[in-house]
VOGU-3710 file (C-alpha; in Angstrom, 3 decimals, decimal comma):
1> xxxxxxxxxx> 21,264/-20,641/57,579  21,829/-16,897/59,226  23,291/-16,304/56,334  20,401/-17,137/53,716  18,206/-15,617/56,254  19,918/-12,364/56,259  20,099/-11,821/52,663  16,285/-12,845/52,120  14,906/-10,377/54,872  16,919/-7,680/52,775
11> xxxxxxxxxx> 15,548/-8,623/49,245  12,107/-8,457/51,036  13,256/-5,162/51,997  14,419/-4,179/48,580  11,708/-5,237/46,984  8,733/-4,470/49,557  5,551/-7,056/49,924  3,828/-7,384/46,600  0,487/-6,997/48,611  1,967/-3,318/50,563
21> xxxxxxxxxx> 3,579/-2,277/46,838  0,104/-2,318/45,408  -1,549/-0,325/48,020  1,757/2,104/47,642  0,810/2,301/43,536  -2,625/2,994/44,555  -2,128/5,530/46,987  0,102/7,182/44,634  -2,082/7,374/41,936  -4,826/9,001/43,645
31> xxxxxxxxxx> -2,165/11,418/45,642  -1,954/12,611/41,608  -5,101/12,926/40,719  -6,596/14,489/43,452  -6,479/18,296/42,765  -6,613/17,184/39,711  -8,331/19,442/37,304  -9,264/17,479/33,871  -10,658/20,513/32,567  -7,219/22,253/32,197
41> xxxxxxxxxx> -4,433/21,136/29,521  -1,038/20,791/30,762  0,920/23,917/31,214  -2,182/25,816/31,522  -1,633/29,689/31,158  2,045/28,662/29,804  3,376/27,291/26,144  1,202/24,841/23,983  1,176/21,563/24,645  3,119/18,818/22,208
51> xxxxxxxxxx> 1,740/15,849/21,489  3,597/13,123/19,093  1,334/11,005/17,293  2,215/7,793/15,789  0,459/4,875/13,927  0,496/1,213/13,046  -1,633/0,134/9,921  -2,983/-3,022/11,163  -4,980/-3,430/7,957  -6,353/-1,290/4,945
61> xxxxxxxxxx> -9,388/-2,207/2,739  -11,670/-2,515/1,475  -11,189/-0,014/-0,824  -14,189/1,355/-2,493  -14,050/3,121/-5,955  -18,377/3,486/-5,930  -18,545/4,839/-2,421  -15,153/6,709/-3,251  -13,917/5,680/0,492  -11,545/3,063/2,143
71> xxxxxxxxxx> -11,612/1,595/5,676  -8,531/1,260/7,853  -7,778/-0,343/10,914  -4,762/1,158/13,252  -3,488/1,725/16,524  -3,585/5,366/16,863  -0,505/6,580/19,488  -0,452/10,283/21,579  2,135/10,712/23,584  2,527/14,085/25,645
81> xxxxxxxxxx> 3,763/15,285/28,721  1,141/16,330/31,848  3,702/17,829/35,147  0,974/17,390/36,920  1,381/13,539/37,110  4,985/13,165/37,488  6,723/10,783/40,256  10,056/10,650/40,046  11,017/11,162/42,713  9,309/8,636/44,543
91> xxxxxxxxxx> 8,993/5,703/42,278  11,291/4,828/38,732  9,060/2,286/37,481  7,022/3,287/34,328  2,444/2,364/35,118  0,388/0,825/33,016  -3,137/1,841/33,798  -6,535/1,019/33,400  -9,083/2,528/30,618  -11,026/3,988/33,378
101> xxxxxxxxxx> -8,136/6,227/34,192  -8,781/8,136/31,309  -11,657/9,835/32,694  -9,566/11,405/35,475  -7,050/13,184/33,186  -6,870/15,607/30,315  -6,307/14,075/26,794  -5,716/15,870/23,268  -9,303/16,424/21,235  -7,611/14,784/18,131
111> xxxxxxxxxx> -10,041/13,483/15,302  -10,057/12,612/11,805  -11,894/15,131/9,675  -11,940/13,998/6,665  -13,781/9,952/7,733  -17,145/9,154/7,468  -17,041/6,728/10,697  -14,883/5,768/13,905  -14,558/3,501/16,059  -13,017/2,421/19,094
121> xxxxxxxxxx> -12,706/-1,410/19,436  -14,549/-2,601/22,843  -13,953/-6,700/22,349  -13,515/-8,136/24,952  -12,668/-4,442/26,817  -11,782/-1,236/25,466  -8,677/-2,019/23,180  -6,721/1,376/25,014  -3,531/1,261/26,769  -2,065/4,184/28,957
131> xxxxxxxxxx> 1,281/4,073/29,974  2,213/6,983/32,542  6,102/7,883/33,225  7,656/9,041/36,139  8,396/12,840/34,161  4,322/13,050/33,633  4,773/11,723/29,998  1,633/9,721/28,906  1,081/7,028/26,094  -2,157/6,968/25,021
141> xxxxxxxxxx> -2,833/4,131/22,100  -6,207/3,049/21,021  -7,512/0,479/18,570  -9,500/2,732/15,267  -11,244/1,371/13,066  -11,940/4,249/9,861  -13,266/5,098/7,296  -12,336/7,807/5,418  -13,191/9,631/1,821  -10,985/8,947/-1,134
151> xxxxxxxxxx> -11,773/10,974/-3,719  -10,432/9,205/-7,276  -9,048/9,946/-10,777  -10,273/6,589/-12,944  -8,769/8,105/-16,103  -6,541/5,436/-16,009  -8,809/2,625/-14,973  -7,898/0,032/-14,320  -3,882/0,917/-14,604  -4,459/3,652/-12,377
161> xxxxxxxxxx> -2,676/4,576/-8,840  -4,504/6,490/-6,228  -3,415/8,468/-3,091  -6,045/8,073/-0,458  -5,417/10,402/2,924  -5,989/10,614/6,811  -6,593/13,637/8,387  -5,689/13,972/11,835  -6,768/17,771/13,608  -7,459/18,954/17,035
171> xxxxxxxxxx> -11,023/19,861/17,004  -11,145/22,875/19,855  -7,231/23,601/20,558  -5,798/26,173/18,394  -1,997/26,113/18,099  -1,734/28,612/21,229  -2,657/25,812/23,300  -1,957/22,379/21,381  0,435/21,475/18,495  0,345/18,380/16,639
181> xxxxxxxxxx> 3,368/16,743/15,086  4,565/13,485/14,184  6,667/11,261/16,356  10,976/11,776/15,737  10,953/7,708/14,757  8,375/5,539/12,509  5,087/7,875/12,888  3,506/5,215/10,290  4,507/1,807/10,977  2,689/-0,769/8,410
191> xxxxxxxxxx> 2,096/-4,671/9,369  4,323/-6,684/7,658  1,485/-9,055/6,713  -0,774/-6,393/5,093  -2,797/-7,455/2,415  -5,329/-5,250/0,169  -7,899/-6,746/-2,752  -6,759/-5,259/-6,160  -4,296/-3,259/-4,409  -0,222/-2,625/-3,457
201> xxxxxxxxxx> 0,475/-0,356/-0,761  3,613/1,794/-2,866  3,951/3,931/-0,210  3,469/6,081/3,089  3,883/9,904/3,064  3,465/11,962/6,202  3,255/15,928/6,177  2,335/18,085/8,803  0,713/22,109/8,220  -1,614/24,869/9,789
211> xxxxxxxxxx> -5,314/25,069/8,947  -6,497/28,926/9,073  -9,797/29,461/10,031  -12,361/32,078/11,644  -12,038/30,347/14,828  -8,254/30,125/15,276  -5,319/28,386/13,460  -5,443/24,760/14,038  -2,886/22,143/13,843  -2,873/19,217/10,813
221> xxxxxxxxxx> -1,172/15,755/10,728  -1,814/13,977/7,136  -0,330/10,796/6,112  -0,877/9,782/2,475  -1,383/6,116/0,991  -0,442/5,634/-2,382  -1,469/2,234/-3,769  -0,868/0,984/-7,102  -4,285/-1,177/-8,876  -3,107/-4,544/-9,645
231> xxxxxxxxxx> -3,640/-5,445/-13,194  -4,113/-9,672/-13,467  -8,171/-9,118/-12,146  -9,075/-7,235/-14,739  -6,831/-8,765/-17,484  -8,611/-12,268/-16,641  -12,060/-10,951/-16,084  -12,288/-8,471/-18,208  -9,598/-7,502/-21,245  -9,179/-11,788/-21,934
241> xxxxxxxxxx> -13,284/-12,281/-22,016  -13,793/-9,484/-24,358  -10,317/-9,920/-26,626  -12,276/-13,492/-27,254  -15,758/-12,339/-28,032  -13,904/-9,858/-30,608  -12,303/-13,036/-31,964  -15,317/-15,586/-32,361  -17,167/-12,643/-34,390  -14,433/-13,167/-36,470
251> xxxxxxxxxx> -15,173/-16,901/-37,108  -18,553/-15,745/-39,288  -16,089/-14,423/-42,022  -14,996/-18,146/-42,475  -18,467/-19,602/-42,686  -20,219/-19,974/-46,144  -22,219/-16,865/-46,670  -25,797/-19,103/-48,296  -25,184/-20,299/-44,657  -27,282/-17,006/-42,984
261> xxxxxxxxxx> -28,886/-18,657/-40,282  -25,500/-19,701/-38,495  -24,165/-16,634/-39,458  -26,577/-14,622/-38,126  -26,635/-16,295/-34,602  -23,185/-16,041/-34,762  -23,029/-12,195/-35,156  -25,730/-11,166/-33,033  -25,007/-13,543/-30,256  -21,310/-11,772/-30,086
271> xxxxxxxxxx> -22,880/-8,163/-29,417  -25,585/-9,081/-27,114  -22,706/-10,918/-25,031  -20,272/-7,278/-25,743  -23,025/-5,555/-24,250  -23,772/-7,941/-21,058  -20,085/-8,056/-20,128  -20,113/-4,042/-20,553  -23,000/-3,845/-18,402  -21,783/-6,376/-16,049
281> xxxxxxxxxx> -18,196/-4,588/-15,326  -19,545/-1,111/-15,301  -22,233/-1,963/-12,525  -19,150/-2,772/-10,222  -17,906/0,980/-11,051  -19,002/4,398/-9,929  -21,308/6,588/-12,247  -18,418/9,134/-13,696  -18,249/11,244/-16,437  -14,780/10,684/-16,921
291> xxxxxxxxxx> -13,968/8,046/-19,890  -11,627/5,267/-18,035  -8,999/3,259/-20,262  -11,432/0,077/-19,699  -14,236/2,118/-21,431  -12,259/3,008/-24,191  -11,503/-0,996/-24,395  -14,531/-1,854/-24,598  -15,762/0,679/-27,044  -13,272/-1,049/-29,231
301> xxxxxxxxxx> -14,214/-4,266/-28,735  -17,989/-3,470/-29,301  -17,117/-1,459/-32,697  -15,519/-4,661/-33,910  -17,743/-6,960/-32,983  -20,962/-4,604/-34,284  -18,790/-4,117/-37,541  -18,703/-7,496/-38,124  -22,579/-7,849/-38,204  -22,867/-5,065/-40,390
311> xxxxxxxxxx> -20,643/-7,240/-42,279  -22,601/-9,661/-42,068  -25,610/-7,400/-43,379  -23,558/-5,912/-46,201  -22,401/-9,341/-47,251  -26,269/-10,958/-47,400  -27,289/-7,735/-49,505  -23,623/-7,764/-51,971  -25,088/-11,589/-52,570  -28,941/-10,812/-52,819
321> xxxxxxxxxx> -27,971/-8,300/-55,498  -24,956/-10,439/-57,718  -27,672/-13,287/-58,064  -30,394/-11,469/-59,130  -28,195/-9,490/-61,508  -26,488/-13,126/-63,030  -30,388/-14,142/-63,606  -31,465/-11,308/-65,386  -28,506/-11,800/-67,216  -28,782/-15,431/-67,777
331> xxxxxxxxxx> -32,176/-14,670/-68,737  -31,084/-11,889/-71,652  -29,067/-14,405/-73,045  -31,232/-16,920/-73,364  -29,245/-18,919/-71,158  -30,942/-21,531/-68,514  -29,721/-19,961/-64,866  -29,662/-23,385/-63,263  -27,414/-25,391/-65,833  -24,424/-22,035/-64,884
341> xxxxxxxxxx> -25,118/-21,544/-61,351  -22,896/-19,631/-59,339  -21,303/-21,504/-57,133  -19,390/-19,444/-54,783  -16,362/-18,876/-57,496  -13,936/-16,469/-58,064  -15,309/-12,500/-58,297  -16,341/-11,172/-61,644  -15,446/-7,713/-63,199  -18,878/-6,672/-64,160
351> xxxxxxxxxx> -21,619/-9,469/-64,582  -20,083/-12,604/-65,220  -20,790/-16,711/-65,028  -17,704/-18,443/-64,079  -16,598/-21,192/-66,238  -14,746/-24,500/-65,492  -12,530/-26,700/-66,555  -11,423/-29,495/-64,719  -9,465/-27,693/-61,351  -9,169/-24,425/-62,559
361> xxxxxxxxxx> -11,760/-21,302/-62,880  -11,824/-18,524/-65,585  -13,864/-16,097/-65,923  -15,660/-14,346/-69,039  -17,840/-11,424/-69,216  -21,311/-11,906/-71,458  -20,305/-10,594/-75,208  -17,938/-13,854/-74,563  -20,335/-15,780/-73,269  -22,094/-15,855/-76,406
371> xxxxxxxxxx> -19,613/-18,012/-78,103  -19,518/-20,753/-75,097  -20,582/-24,071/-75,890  -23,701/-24,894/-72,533  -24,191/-28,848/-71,923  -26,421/-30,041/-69,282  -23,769/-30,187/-66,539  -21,111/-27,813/-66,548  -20,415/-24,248/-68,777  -17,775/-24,871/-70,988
381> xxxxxxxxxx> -14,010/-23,327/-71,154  -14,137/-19,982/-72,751  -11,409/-18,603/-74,434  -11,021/-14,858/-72,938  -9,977/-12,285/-75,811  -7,465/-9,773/-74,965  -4,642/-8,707/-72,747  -4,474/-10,537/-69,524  -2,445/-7,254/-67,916  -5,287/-5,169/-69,056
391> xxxxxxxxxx> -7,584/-7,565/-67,154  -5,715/-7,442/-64,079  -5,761/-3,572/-63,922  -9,644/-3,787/-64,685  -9,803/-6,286/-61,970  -8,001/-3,583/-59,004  -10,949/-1,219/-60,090  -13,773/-3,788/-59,833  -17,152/-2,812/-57,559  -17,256/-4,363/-54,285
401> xxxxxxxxxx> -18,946/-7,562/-54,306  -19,614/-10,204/-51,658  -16,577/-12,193/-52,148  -14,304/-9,294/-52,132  -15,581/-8,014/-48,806  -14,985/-11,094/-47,159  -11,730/-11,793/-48,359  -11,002/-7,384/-46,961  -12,937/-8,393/-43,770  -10,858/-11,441/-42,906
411> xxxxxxxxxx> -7,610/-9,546/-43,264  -8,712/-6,111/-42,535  -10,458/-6,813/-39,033  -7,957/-9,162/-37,370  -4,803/-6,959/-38,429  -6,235/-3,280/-37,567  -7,376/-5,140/-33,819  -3,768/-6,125/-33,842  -2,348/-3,050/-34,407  -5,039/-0,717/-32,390
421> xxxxxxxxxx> -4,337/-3,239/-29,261  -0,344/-2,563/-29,524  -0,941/0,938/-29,460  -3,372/0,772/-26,596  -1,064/-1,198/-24,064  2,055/0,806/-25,122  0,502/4,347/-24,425  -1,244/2,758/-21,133  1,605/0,746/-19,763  4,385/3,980/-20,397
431> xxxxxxxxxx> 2,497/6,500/-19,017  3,871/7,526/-15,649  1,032/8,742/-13,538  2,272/11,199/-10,565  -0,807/11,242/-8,428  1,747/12,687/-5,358  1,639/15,594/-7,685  -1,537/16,945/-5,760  -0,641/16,447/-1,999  -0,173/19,593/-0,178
441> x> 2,919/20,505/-0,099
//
């Protein structure tokens, strides 16, 4: 028992009463800060002071392409050393201190130039930690939330990358009395569970320089973001909707053309909905001059879909015109219009009435048609005179009538598309954007 008792009355010793060690830290910390002078940096009179400055990204976004800004939320580290407040020879033990303590010291004027707002959080108590060390060194972290500028380049919209940067100056400290720099070991640290809407964080560049101005030369900390736009959104909300609305105006080249109403609806319902979904996807998008690789999508889309109602138009007035040319005609022949109409047959060369017989459909011009038998029902098989290769080379050189243009349209429209939107994601997808190109070097 003498024993036991001995050895706690010297850890008592060693350690000191919890109640006496407090009032020790107390006294301490007041012995410092006594003759303290917050007015004066450290080393007043002597060399500039260093401070490292450090950061963890707690979160980034959103990210705003109308307001051209994007909002961050970090813990924002200074670390310097004050000689004024160092203890070591007293005490080993590193302090963790109160907010309030940072009204009785000097700290670095650092703020971020280039952000539009900034604040400290104050939930449930001012989210700041100060650690002081028995050398005098000081951590000084606070919770930021900011948001900064971002000026963008949406030539490349929405396959684009952007660099967005935070400035971080000292305000009234020129370099003869305060130099910024970043910390020797992970001066931007990023959350592992970071996530940004319609972005990828690629990467974080740091770079440090000298601002020059009338009032002094002024240290500069900037860190870069480079994020990378992801693609899906825009494929499923945009490219997929308008790829289809290309392909249903396609759908009134199948449709028989004495069907206009249907055909009509079908054509002009396709560009009012071109135009909506335009509308729609530009109001999300900042008012630039700059033509953005959507745009140029969509002015596609919109020519293809418009050119198939003027299709549409051409095809109603190549009909209008054939059928009042067959009457007149039909009626210089002295042939009765309705016993030989024209039935949506084969083209002719120049004015012609197409004949059947049985399955098949010939066609012959009117000097032949004056040796065809007429009955009540049907026109009669017509024996074409002459050579059938002649025909055939006559036939290549043929006007444009309604029959023709459909049977262009429904191949022409559907394979240039093909090709035009094969060239478009090959030259988008392989260019290799360098926005890092433009950050001070």
């Amino acid at each position: 028992m003498l024993v036991l008792a001995v050895i706690v009355s010297l850890f008592s010793l060693t350690l000191g009463d919890p109640a006496s060690r407090s009032r020790d830290m107390s006294t301490l910390l007041e012995e410092l800060v006594q003759n303290y002078d917050a007015n004066l940096r450290p080393q007043f009179g002597g060399g500039p002071v260093t401070v490292d400055v450090t950061m963890h990204i707690d979160s980034i976004g959103p990210i705003s392409e109308v307001d051209m800004n994007f909002r961050l939320d970090i813990s924002f580290r200074q670390v310097w050393r004050d000689s004024r407040l160092q203890y070591e020879d007293r005490y080993n033990d590193n302090f963790t201190l109160s907010h309030s303590f940072l009204k009785k010291i000097w700290t670095p004027d650092t703020y971020f130039p280039d952000s539009l707002s900034a604040d400290k959080h104050d939930v449930m108590t001012p989210n700041v930690l100060i650690r002081l060390h028995p050398n005098g060194e000081i951590l000084y972290s606070a919770r930021i939330t900011v948001i900064a500028k971002c000026p963008m380049k949406l030539h490349y919209f929405p396959m684009d990358m952007q660099v967005c940067k935070l400035l971080v100056e000292c305000y009234g400290y020129t370099t003869k009395d305060l130099i910024l720099q970043w910390g020797p070991e992970h001066a931007v640290e990023v959350s592992q569970s970071l996530q940004i809407a319609q972005f990828t964080l690629i990467d974080t560049l740091v770079d440090n320089y000298t601002l020059q101005f009338s009032t002094g030369n002024f240290s500069d900390l900037e860190v870069n973001f480079l994020f990378k736009r992801d693609l899906m959104y825009f494929i499923l909300q945009s490219y997929v909707p308008s790829t289809l609305i290309v392909m249903l105006s396609w759908v009134s080249f199948w449709v028989n053309r004495s069907s206009i109403p249907a055909r009509a609806s079908l054509s002009i319902t396709t560009v009012l909905t071109m135009i909506t979904l335009i509308g729609t996807t530009n109001s999300t998008l900042p008012k630039v001059s700059e033509v953005k690789a959507l745009d140029i999508y969509f002015g596609l889309c919109f020519i293809y879909v418009f050119g198939a109602l003027v299709e549409f138009a051409s095809t109603c007035y190549l009909t209008t015109k054939e059928e009042r040319k067959r009457q007149i005609e039909c009626e210089r022949l002295g042939i009765t219009y309705e016993y030989c109409a024209y039935k949506e047959r084969l083209p002719a060369f120049t004015i012609e009435i197409v004949t059947q017989v049985e399955t098949s459909f010939l066609r012959c011009t009117p000097n032949h048609l004056r040796d065809a038998h007429l009955d009540n029902n049907n026109c009669v098989d017509v024996q074409v005179i002459g050579d059938h290769e002649g025909w055939r080379l006559l036939g290549m050189m043929r006007p444009m009538t309604a029959a023709r243009l459909e049977y262009i349209s429904c191949i022409g429209f559907p394979s240039s598309f093909l090709l035009l939107e094969v060239a478009y994601w090959t030259f988008y997808l392989s260019i290799n954007e360098n926005p890092v190109s433009g950050i001070h070097a």
